[in-house]
MDTraj code that builds the backbone (N, CA, C; nanometers):
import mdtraj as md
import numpy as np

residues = "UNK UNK UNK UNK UNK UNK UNK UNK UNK UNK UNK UNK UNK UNK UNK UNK UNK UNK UNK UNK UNK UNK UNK UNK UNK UNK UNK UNK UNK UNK UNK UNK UNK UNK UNK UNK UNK UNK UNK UNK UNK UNK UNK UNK UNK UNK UNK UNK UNK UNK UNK UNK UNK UNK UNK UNK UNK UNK UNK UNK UNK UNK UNK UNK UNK UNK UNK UNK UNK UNK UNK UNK UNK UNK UNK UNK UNK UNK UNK UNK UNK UNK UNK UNK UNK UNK UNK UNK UNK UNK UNK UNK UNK UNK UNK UNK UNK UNK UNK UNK UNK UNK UNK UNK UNK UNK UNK UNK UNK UNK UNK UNK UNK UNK UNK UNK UNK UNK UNK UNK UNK UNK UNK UNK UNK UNK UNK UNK UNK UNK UNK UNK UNK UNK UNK UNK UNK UNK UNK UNK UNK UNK UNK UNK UNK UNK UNK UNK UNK UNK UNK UNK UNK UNK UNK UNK UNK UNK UNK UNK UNK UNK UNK UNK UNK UNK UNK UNK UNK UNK UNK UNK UNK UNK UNK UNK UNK UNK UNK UNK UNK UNK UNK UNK UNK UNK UNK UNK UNK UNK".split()
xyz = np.array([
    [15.9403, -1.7357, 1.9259],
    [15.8664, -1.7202, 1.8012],
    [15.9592, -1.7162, 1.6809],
    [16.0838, -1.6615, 1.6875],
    [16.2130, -1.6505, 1.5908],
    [16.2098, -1.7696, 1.5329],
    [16.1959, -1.8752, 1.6465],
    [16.2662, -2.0341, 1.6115],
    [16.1781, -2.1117, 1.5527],
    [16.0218, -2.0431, 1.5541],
    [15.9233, -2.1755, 1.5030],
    [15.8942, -2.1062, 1.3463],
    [15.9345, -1.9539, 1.3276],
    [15.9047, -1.9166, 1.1920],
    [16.0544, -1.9711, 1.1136],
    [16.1547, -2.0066, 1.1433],
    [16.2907, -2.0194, 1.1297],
    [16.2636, -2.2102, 1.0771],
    [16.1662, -2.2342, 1.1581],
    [16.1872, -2.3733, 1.0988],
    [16.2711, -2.4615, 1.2246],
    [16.3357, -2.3776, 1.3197],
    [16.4052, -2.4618, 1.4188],
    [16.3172, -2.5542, 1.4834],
    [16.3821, -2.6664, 1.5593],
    [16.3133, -2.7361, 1.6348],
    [16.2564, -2.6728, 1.7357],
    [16.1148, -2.6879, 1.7837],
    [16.0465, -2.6285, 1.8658],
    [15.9292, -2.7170, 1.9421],
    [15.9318, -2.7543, 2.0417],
    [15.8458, -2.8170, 2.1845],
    [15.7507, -2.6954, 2.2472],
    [15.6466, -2.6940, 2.2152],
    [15.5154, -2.6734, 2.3459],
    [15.4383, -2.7398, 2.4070],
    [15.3789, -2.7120, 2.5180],
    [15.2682, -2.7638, 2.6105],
    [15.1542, -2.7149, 2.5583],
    [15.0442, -2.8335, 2.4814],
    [14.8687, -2.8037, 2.4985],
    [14.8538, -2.8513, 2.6223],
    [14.7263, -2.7390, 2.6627],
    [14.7365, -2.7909, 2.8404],
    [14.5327, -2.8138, 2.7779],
    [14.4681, -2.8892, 2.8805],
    [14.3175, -2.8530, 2.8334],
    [14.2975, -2.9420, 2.9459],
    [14.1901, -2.9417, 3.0447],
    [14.1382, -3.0124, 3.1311],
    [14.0875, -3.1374, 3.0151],
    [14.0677, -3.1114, 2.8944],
    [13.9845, -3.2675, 2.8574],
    [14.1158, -3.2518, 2.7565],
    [14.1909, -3.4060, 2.7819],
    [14.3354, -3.4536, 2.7390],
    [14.2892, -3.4759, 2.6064],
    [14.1160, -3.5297, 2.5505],
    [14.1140, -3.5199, 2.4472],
    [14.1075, -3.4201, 2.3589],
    [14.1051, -3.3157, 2.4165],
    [14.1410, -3.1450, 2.2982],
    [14.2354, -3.1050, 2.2810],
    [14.3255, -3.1559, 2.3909],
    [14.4755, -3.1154, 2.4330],
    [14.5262, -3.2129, 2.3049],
    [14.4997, -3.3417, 2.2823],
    [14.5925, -3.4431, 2.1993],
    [14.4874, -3.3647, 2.0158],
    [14.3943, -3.3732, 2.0449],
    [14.3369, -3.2610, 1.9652],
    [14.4154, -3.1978, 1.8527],
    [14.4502, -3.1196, 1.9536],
    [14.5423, -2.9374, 1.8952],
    [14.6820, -3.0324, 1.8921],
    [14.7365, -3.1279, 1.9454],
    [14.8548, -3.2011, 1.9299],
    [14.8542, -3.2446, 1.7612],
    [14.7789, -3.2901, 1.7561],
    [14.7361, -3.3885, 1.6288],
    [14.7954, -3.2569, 1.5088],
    [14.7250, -3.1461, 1.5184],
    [14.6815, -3.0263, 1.4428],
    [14.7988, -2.9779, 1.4404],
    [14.8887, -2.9318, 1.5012],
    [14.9928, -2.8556, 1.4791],
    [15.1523, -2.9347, 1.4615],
    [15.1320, -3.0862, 1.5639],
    [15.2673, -3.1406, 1.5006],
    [15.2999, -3.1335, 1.4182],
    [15.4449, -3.1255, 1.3639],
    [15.4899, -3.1912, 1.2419],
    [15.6525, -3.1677, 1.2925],
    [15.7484, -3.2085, 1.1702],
    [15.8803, -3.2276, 1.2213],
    [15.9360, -3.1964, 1.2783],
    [15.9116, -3.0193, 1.2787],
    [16.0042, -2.9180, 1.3239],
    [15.9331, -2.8721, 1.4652],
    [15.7561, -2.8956, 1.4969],
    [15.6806, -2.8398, 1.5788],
    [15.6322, -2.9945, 1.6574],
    [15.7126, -3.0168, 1.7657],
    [15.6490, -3.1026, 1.9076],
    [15.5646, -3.0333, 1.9996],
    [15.4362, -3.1023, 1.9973],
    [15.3510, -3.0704, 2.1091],
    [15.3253, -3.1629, 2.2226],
    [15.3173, -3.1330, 2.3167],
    [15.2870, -3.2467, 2.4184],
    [15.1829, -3.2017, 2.4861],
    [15.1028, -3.3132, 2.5563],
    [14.9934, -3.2601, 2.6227],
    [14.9690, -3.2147, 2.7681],
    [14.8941, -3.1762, 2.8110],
    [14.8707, -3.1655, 2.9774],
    [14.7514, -3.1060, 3.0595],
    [14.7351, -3.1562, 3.1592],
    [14.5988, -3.1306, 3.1853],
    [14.6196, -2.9846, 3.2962],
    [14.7404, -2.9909, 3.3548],
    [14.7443, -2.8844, 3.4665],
    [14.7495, -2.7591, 3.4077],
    [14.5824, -2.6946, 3.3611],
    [14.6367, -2.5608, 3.2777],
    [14.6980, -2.4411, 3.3839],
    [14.6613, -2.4741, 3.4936],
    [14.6987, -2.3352, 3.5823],
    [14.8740, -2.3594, 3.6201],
    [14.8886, -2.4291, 3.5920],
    [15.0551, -2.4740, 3.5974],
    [15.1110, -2.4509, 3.4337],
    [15.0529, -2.4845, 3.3736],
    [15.1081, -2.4335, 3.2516],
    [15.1272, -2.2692, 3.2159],
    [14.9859, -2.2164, 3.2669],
    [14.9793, -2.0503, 3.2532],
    [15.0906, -1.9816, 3.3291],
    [15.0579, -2.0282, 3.4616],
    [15.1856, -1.9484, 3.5584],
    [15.3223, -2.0113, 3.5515],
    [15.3517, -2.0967, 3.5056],
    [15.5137, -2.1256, 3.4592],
    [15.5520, -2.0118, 3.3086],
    [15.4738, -1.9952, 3.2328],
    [15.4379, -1.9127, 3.1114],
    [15.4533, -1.7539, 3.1681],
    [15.3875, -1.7591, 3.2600],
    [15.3955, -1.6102, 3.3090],
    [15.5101, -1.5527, 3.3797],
    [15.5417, -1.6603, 3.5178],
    [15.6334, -1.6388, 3.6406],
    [15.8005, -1.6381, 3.5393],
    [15.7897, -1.6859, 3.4651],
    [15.8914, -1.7158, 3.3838],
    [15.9677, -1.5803, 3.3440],
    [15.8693, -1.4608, 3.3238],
    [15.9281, -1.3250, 3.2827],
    [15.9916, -1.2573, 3.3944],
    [15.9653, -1.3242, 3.5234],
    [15.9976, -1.2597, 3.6088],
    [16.1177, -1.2964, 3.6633],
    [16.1905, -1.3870, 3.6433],
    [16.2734, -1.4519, 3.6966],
    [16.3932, -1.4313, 3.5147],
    [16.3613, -1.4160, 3.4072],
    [16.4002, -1.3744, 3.3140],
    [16.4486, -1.2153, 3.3250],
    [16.3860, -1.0928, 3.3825],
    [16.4240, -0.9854, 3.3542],
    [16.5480, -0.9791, 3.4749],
    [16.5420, -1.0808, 3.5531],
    [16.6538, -1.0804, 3.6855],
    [16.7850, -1.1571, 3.5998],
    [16.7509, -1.2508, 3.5312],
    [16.8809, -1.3104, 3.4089],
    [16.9389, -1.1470, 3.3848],
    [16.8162, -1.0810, 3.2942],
    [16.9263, -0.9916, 3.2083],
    [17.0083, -0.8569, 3.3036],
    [16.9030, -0.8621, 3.4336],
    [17.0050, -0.7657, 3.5259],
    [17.1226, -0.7842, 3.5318],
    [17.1340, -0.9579, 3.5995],
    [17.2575, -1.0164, 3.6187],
    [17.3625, -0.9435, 3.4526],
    [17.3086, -0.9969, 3.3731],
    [17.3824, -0.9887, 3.2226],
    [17.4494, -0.7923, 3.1992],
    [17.3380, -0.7457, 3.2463],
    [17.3528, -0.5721, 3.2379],
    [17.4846, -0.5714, 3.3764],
    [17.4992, -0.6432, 3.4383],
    [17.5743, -0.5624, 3.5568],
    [17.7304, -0.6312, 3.5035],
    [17.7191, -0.7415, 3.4090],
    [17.8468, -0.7931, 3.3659],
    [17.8572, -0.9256, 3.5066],
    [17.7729, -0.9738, 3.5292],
    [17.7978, -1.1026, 3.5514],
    [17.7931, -1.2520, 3.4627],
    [17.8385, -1.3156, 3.4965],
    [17.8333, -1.4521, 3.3365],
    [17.7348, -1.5901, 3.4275],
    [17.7820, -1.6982, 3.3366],
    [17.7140, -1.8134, 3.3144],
    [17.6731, -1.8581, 3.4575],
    [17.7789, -1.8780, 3.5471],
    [17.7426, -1.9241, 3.7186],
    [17.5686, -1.8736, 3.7596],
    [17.6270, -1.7178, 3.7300],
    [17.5432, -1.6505, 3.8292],
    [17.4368, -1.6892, 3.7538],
    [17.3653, -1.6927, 3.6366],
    [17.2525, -1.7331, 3.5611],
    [17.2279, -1.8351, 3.5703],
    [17.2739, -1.9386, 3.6124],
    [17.2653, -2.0775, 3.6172],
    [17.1809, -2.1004, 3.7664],
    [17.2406, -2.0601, 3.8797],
    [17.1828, -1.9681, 3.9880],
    [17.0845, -1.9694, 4.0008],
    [17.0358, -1.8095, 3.9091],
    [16.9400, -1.7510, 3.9301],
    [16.8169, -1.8670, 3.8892],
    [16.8600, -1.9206, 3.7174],
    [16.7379, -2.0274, 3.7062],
    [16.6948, -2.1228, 3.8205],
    [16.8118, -2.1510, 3.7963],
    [16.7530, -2.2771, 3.9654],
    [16.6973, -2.2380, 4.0761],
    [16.7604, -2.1468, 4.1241],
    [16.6378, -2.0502, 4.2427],
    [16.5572, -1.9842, 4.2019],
    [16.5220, -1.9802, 4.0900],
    [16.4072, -1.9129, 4.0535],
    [16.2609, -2.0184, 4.0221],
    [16.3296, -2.1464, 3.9450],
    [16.2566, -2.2811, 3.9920],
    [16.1708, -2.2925, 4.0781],
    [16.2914, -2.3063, 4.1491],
    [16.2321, -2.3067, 4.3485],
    [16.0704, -2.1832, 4.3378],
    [16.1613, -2.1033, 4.3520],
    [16.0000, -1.9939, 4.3581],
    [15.8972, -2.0075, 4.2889],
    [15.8869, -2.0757, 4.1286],
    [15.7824, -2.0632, 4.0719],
    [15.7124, -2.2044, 4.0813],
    [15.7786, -2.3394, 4.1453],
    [15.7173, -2.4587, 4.1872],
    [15.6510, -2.3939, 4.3220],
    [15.6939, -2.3431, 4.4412],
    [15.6489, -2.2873, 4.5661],
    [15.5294, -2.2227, 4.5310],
    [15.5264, -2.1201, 4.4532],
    [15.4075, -1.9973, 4.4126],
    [15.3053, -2.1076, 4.3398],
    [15.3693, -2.1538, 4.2460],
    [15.2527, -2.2477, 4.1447],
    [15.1577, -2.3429, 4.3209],
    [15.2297, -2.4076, 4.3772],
    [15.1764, -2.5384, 4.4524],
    [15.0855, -2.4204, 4.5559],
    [15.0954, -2.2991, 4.5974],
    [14.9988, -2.2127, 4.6824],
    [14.8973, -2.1838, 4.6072],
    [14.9318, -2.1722, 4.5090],
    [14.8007, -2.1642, 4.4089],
    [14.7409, -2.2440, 4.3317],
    [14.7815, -2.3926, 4.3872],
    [14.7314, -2.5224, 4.3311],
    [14.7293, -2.6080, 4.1886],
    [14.8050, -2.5568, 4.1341],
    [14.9115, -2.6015, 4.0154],
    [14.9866, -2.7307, 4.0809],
    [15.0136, -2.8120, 3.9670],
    [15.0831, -2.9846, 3.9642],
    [15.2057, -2.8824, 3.9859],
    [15.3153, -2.9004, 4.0874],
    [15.4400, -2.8926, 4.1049],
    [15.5437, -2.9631, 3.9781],
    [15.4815, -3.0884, 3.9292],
    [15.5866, -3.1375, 3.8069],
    [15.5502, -3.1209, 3.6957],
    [15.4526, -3.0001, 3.6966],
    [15.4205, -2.9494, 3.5716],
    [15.5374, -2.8371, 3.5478],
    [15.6189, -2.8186, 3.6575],
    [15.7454, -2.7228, 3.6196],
    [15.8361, -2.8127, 3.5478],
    [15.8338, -2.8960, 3.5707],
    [15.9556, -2.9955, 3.5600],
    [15.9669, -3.0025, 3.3711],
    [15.8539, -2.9749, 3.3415],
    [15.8441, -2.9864, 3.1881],
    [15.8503, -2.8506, 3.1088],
    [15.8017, -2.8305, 2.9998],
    [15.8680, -2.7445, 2.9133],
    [15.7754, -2.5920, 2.9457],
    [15.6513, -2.6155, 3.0021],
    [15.6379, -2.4925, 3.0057],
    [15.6636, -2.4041, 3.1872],
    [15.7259, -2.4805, 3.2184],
    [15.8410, -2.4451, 3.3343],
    [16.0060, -2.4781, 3.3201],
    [16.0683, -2.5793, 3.3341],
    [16.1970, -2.5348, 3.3150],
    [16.2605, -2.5231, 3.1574],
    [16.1896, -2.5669, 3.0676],
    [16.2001, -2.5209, 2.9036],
    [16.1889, -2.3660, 2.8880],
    [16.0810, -2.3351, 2.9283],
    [16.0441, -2.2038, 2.9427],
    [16.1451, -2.1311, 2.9662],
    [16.1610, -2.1049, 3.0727],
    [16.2506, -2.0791, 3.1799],
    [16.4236, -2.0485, 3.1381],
    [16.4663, -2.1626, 3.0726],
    [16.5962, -2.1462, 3.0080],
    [16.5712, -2.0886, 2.8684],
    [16.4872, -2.0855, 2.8123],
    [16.5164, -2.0759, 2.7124],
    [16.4998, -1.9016, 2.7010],
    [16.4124, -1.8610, 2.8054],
    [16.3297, -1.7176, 2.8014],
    [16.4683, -1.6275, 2.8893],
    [16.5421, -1.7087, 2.9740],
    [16.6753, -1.6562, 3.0541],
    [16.7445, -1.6277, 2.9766],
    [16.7926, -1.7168, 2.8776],
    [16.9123, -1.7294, 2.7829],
    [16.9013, -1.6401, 2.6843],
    [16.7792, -1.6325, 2.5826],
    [16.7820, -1.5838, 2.4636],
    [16.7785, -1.4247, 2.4221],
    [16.8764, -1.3911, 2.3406],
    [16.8768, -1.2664, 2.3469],
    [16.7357, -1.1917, 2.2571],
    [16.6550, -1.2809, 2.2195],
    [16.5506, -1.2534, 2.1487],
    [16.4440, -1.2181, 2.2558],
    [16.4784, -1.2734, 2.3887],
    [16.3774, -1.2402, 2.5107],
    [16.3529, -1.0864, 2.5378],
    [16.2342, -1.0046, 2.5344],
    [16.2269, -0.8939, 2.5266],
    [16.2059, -0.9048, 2.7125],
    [16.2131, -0.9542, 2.7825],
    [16.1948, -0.9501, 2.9088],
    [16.3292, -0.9371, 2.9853],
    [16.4713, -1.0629, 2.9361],
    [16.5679, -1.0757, 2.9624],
    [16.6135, -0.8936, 2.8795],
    [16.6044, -0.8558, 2.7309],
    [16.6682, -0.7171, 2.7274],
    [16.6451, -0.5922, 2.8579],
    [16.4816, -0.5999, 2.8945],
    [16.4729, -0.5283, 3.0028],
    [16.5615, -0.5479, 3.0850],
    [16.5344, -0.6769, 3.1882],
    [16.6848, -0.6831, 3.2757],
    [16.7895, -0.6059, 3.2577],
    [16.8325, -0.6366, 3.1407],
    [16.9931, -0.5844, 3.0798],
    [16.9748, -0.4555, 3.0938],
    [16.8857, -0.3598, 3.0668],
    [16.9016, -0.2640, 3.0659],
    [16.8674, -0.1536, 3.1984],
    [16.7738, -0.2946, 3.2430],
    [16.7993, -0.2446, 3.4598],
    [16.9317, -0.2606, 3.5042],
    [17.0040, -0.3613, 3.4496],
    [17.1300, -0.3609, 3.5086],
    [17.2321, -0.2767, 3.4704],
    [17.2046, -0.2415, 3.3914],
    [17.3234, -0.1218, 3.3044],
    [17.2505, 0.0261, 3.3166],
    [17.1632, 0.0241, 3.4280],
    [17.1290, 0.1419, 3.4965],
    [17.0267, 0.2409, 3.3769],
    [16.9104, 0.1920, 3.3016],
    [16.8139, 0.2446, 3.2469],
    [16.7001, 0.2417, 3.3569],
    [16.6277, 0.3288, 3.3433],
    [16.5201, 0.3667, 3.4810],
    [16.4143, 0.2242, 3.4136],
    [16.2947, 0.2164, 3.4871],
    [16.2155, 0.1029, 3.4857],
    [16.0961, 0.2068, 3.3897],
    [16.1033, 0.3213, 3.4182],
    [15.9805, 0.3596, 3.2953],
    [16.0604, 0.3818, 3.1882],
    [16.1667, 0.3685, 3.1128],
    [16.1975, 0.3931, 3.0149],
    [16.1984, 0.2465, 2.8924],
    [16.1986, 0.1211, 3.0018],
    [16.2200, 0.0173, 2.9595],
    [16.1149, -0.0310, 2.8357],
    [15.9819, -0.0132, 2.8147],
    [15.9386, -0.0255, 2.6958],
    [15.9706, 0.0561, 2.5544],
    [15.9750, 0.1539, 2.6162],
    [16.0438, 0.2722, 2.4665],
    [16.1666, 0.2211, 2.4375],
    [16.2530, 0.1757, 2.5168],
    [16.4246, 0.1043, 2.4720],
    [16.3969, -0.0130, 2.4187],
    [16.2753, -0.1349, 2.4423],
    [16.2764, -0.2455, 2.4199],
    [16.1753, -0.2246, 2.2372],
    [16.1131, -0.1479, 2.2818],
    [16.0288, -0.1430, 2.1398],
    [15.8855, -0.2017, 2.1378],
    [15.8974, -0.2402, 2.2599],
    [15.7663, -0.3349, 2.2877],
    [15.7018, -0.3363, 2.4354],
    [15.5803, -0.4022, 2.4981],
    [15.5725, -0.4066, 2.6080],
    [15.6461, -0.4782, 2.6814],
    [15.6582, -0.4795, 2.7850],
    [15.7635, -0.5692, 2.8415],
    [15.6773, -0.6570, 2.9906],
    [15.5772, -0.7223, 2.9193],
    [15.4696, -0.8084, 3.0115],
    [15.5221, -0.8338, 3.1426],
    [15.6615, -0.8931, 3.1568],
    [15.7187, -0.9475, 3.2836],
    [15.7224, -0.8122, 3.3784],
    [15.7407, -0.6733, 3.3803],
    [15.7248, -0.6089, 3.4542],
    [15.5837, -0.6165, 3.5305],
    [15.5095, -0.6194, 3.4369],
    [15.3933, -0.6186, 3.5267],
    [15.3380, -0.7847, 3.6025],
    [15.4004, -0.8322, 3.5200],
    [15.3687, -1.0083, 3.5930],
    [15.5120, -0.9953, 3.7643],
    [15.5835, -0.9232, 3.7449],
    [15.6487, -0.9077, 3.8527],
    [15.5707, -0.8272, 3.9609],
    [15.4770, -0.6926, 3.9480],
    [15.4084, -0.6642, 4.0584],
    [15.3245, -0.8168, 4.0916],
    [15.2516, -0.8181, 3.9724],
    [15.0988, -0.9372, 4.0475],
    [15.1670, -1.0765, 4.1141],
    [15.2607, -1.1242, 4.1057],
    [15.3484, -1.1894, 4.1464],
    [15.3597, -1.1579, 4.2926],
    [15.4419, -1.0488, 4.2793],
    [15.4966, -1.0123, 4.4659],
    [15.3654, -0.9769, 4.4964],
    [15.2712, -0.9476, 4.4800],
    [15.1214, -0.8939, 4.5858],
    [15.0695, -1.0858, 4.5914],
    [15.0575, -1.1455, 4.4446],
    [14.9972, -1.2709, 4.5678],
    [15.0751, -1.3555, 4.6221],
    [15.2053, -1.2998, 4.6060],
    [15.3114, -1.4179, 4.7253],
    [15.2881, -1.3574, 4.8398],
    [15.3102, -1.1918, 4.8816],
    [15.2801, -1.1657, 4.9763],
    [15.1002, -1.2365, 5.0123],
    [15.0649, -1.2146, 4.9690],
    [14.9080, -1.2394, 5.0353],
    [14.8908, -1.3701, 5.1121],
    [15.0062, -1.4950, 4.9906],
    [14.9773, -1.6264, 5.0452],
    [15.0892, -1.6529, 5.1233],
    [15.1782, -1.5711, 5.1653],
    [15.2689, -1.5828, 5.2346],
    [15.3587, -1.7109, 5.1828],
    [15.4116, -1.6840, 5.0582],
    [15.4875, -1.7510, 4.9643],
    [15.6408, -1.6892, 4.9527],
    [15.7547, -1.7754, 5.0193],
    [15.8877, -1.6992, 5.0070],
    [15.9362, -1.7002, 4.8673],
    [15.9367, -1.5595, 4.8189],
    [15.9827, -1.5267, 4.6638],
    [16.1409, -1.4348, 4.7065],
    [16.2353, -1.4668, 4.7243],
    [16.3317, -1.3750, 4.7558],
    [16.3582, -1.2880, 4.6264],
    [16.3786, -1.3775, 4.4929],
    [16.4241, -1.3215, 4.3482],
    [16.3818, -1.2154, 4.3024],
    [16.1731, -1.2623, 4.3474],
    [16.0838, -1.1753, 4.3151],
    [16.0618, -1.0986, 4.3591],
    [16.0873, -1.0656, 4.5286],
    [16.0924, -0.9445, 4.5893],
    [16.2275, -0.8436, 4.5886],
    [16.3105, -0.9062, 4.5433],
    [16.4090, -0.8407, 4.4890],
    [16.3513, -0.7270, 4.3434],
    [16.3653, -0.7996, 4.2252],
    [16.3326, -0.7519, 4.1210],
    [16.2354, -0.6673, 4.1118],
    [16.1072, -0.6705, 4.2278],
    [15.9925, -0.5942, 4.2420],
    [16.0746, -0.4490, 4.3143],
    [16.1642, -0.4917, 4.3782],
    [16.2063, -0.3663, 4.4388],
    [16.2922, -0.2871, 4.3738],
    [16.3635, -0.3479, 4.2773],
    [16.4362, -0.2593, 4.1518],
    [16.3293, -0.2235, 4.0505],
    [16.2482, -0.2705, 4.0192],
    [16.1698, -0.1808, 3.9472],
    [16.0633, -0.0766, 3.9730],
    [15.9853, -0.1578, 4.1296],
    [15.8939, -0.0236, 4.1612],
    [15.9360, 0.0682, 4.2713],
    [16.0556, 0.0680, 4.3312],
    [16.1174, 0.1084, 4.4372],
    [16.2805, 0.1579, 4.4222],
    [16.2758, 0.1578, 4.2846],
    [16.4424, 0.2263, 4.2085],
    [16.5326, 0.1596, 4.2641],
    [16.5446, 0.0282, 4.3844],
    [16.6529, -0.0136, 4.4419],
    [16.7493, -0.0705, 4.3567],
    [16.8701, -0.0456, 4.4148],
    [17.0008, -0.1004, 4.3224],
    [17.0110, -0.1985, 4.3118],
    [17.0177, -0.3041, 4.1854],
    [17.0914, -0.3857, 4.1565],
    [17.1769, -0.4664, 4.2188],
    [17.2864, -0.4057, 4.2309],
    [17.3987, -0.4580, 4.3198],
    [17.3475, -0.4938, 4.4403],
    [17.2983, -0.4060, 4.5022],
    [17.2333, -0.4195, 4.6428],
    [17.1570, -0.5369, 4.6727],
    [17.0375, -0.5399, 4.5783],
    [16.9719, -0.6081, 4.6037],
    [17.0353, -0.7886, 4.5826],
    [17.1152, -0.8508, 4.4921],
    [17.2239, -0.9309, 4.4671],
    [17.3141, -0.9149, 4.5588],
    [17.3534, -0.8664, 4.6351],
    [17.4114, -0.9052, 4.8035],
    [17.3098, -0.9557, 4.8796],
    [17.2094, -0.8745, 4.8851],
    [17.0921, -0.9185, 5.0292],
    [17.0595, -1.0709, 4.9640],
    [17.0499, -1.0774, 4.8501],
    [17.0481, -1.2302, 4.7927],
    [17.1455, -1.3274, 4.8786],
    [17.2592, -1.2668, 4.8217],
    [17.3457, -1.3785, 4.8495],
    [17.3753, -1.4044, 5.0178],
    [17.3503, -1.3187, 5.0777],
    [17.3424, -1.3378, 5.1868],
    [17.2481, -1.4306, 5.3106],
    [17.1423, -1.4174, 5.2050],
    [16.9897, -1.4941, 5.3034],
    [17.0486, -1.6486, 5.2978],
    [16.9792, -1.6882, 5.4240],
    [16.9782, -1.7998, 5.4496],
    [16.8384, -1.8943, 5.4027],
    [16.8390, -1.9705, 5.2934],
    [16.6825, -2.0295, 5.2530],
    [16.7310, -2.1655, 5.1929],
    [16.6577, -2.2232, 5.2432],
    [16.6191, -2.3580, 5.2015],
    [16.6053, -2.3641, 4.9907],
])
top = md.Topology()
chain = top.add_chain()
for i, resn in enumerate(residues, 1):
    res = top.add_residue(resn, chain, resSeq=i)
    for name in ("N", "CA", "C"):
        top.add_atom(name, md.element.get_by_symbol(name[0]), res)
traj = md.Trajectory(xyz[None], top)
């Protein structure tokens, strides 16, 4: 939001089952600084939008524990993996990740220190408890809770989320950080 009141260049997805409302709201909001593109897969657009916080507050762990660029680079890409897997069980276009409101998303929500999801991380990783994290951030911090509903319907659909069952377990289960980033690196997954 910094970047589209700033005037920076800025890309979103209109998603609308009828492509003509989607090109619609395209028409309406382009202009130099604001690219819209269209798309019909809204349930792939929503949950790349959503899953995105969750795989973001695991960026800023990494960032809180003093790891750098590798390990974030990493995490996005396996985190990819999980939110094309989760999206396609729940019947979302798989190459609707491929575009901005999945891997745009995604980097940009990992990277930016304006991400109030990625500050949480940071401040799981630098050892702030998980209920303190909205009073430190100043705001809600949505991806916590998109991280429970996440791990309950991967578990349900029997969807391998390693990232996400990680991060679910540092926040609703106090598990360490560190810890949980070994049992990572250790699994064997496709």
């Amino acid at each position: 939001a910094e970047g589209v009141m700033c005037c920076d260049i800025t890309s979103v997805a209109s998603a609308s089952k009828d492509l003509d409302a989607a090109k619609h709201v395209q028409k309406l909001f382009m202009n130099d600084d604001f690219r819209v593109y269209t798309n019909n897969d809204i349930l792939g657009v929503e949950l790349g939008a959503a899953v995105k916080n969750v795989i973001a507050i695991g960026a800023g762990i990494l960032d809180g524990l003093g790891y750098g660029d590798n390990a974030i680079a990493a995490l996005i890409t396996r985190g990819m993996v999980e939110i094309k897997r989760f999206g396609a069980a729940l019947g979302a276009d798989p190459e609707t990740f491929d575009g901005l409101s999945g891997i745009g998303d995604l980097i940009v929500t990992c990277q930016s220190e304006h991400s109030r999801n990625r500050r949480a991380g940071k401040l799981l990783g630098q050892g702030v408890p998980a209920s303190e994290l909205s009073d430190r951030v100043g705001m809600i911090i949505e991806g916590v809770f998109t991280v429970k509903a996440t791990y309950e319907f991967a578990q349900e659909l029997d969807v391998e989320m390693p990232i996400t069952e990680s991060i679910y377990r540092v926040i609703y289960e106090d598990a360490d950080p560190r810890e949980e980033i070994l049992t990572l690196m250790k699994q064997f997954m496709m």
